[in-house]
C-alpha positions in Angstrom: 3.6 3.0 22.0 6.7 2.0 22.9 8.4 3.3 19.8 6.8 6.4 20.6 6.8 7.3 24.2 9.9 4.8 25.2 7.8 3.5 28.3 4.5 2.5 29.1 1.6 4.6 28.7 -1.7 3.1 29.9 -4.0 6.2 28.5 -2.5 5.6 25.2 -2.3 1.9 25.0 -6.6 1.9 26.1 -7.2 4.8 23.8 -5.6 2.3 20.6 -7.4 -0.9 21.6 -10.4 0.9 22.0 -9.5 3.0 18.4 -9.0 -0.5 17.0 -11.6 -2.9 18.5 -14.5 -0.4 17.8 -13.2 0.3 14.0 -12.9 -3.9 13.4 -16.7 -4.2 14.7 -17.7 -0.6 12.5 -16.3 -2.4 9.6 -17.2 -6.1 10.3 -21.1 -5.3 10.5 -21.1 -2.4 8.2 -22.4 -0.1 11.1 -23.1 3.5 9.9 -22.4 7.0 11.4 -24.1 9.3 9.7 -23.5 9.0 6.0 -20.1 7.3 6.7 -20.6 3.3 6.1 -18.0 1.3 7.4 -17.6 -2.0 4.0 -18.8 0.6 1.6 -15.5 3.4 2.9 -13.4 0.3 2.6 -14.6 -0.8 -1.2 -14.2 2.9 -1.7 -10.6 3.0 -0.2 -9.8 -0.4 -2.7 -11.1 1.1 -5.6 -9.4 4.8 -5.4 -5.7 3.3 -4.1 -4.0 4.6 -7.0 -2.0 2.6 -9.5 0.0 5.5 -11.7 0.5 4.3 -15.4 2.5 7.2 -16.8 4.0 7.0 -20.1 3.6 3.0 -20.3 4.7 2.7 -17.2 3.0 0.7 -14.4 3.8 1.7 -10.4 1.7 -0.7 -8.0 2.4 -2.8 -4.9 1.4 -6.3 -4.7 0.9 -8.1 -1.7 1.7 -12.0 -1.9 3.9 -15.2 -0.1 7.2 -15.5 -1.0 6.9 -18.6 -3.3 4.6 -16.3 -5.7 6.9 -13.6 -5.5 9.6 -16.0 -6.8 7.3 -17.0 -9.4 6.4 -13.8 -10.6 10.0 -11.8 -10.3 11.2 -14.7 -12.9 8.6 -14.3 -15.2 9.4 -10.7 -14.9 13.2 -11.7 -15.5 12.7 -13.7 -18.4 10.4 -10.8 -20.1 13.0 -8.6 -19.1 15.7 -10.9 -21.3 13.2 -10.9 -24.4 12.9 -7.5 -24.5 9.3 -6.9 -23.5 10.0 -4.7 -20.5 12.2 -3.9 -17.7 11.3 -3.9 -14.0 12.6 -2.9 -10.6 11.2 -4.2 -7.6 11.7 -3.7 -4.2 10.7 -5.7 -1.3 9.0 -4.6 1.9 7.3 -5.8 5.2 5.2 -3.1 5.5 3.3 -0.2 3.6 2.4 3.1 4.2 -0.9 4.9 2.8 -1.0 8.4 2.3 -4.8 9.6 1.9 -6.1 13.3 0.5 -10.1 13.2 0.9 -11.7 16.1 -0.7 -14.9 14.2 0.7 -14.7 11.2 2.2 -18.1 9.8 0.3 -17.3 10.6 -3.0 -14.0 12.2 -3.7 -10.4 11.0 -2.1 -7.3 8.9 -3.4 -5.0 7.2 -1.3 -1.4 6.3 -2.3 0.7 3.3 -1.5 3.9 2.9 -1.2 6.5 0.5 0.8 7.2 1.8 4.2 10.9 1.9 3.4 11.2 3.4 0.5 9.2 1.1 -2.6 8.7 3.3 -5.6 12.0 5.4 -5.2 13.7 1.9 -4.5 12.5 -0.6 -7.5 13.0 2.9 -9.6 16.9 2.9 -8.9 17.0 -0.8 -9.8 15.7 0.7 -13.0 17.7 3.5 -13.7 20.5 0.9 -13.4 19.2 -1.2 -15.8 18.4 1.5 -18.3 22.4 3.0 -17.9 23.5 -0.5 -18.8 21.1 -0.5 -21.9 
């Protein structure tokens, strides 16, 4: 809101925290509206995120603590040195889902990407790596 607007707005602050404390119960006891079910929309919205695998090539965010990060970008590093593959990565605090529902029970994919920049980020890190090949 205050991003946003730059001041206070009561309407729009009561309008959100109603948005968002109705949608947490919706989803929490799987309350229905309709033929709109609140856990089964989000096991749909799980199971259609798309992960793109285009010519070998695997384009996903992960979510995870720092230490596992750690552990995984050297495992990466040390496949990388082998030969196996070659990565880019790109590390963000928040994402952003883009959704296009056809119809919202049966037929919709939603993208994710880093909020600032993820795929087109951790793909420079690759071009680099491939110029130097």
């Amino acid at each position: 809101m205050l991003v946003k607007y730059g001041k206070w707005k009561t309407n729009y602050f009561t309008t959100a925290f109603l948005k968002t404390f109705l949608g947490k119960i919706f989803f929490r006891f799987n309350l229905s509206l309709k033929d709109f079910k609140g856990r089964e929309y989000l096991s749909q919205l799980i199971s259609n995120a798309d992960t793109l695998v285009i010519d070998g090539r695997i384009n996903t965010i992960i979510s995870g603590k720092m230490d596992k990060r750690i552990q995984l970008l050297s495992f990466l590093t040390e496949q990388e040195k082998n030969g196996s593959l070659i990565y880019g990565h790109h590390i963000s605090k928040e994402s952003v889902m883009t959704c296009y529902i056809e119809n919202r029970n049966d037929k919709h994919i939603h993208f994710v990407d880093g909020a600032d920049g993820g795929y087109t980020e951790a793909a420079k890190e690759i071009k680099m790596k491939l110029k130097q090949l």
